[in-house]
N, C-alpha and C positions, 0 to 999 in steps of 0.2 A: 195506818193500815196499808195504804199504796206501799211505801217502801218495804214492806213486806213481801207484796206481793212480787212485787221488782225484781227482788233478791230472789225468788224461787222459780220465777220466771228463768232467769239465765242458767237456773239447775236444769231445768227442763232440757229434753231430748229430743229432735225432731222428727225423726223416723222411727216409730215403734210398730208393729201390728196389732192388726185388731186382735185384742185378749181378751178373748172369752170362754169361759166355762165350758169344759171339752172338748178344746181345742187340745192336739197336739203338738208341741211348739218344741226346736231345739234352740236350747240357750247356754251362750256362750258365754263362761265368766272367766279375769282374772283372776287367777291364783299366782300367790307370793310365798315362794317355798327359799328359805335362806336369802342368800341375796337374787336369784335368779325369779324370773317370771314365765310364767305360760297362760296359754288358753285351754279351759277344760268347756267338753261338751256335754250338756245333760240335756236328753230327752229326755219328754214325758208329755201326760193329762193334763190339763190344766185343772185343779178340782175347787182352786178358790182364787176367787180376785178381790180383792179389800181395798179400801181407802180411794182417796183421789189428790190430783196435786203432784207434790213432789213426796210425798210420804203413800204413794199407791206401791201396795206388793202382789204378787199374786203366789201361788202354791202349787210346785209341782210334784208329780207322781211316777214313779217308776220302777220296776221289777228287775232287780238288778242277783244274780244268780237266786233267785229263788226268795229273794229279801226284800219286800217294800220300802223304798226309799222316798223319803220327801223333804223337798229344798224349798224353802220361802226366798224370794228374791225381791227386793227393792227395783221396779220398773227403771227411774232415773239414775242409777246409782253407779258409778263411774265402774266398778267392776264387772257390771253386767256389760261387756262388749258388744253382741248385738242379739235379737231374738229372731229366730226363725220360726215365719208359720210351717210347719210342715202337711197337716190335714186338721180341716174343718170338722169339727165333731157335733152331736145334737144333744142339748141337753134340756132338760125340762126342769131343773131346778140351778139354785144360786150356788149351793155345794155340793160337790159331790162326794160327800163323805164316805157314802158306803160301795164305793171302789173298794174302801180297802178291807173291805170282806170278802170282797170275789179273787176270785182264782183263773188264771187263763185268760180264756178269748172272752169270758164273764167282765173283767175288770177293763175293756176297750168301750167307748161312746159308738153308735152307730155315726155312719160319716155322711153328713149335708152333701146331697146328689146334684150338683151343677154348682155348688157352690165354688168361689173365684178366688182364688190367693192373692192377696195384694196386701205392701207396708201400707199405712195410712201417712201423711206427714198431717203433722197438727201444726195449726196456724191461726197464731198468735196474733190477737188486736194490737194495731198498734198505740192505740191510744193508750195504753197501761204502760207505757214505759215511754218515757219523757226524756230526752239529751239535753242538757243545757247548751246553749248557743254560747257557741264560741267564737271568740274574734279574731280574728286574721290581726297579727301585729308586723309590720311591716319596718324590719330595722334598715335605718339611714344609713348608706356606706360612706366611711370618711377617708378617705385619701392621705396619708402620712407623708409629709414634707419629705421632700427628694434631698438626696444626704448631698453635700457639695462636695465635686470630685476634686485630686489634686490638682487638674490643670484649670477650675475658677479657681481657684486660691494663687495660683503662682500671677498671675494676672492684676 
C-alpha cells in the first residue's frame, strides 16, 4: 500500500488554493487543438468539491451568453495549469446545486467580509517516501603506458 501511496504522491501539486464551495476561482487549462497548444481561462462558482488525493475534482459554474456552463476539473491533473482564487464566497451547504435555477445577481454566493486570499502550499511528510541510499562509487584512474618515441628507439 506505501508504494501506492508514493506513486500519487509525486502526482501531487504543491501550490493549489484553498477550494471551497463558493468560491470564485479562475482556472487555467491546457487545451490541445491540432498540433498546437494554448491556455484557456474559465471563471466561475465553485458549486462542488468531490474526492480527495490525486483523484479530487471540483465543479465549476458559469454564465456564459446567457448559457449555464459547467466544467469538472481534476485538482492535480497536468492540464489544469494553475487555479486562481479570485473571491471568497459564503456557503452554507456542500453543493450548490440550485445556482442553476437562479438567474442574475440570484446565481452569485454572498462574499466572506475580511476574508484573505492566499495559495496554500501543502506539505508533505516525509516519512512516506523513502530514497534508497546510494553509494558513492569511486573509479581508479589507470594511467596508459607512454608510447616510446622515435629517438628511445634509435638509441
Amino acid at each position: 500500500m506505501d508504494i501506492i501511496k508514493s506513486i500519487e504522491h509525486e502526482q501531487l501539486k504543491n501550490k493549489i488554493p484553498e477550494l471551497k464551495v463558493g468560491n470564485t476561482v479562475r482556472v487555467h487549462v491546457r487545451i490541445k487543438e491540432g498540433n498546437k497548444e494554448r491556455i484557456q481561462v474559465f471563471e466561475g462558482i465553485i458549486i462542488k468539491v468531490q474526492g480527495g488525493g490525486v483523484n479530487q475534482t471540483f465543479t465549476v459554474r458559469k454564465t456564459s451568453y446567457g448559457v449555464g456552463v459547467e466544467k469538472t476539473f481534476l485538482i492535480h491533473s497536468p492540464l489544469v495549469e494553475k487555479v486562481e482564487l479570485v473571491r471568497v464566497g459564503k456557503a452554507r451547504r456542500a453543493r450548490l446545486f440550485y445556482l442553476r435555477d437562479r438567474v442574475g445577481k440570484a446565481a452569485k454566493t454572498k462574499e466572506m467580509v475580511g476574508a484573505r486570499i492566499e495559495n496554500r502550499e501543502i506539505t508533505v511528510k516525509e516519512d512516506l517516501v523513502e530514497e534508497p541510499a546510494v553509494e558513492e562509487v569511486k573509479e581508479e584512474v589507470v594511467e596508459a603506458p607512454v608510447a616510446e618515441t622515435t629517438e628511445n628507439k634509435a638509441e
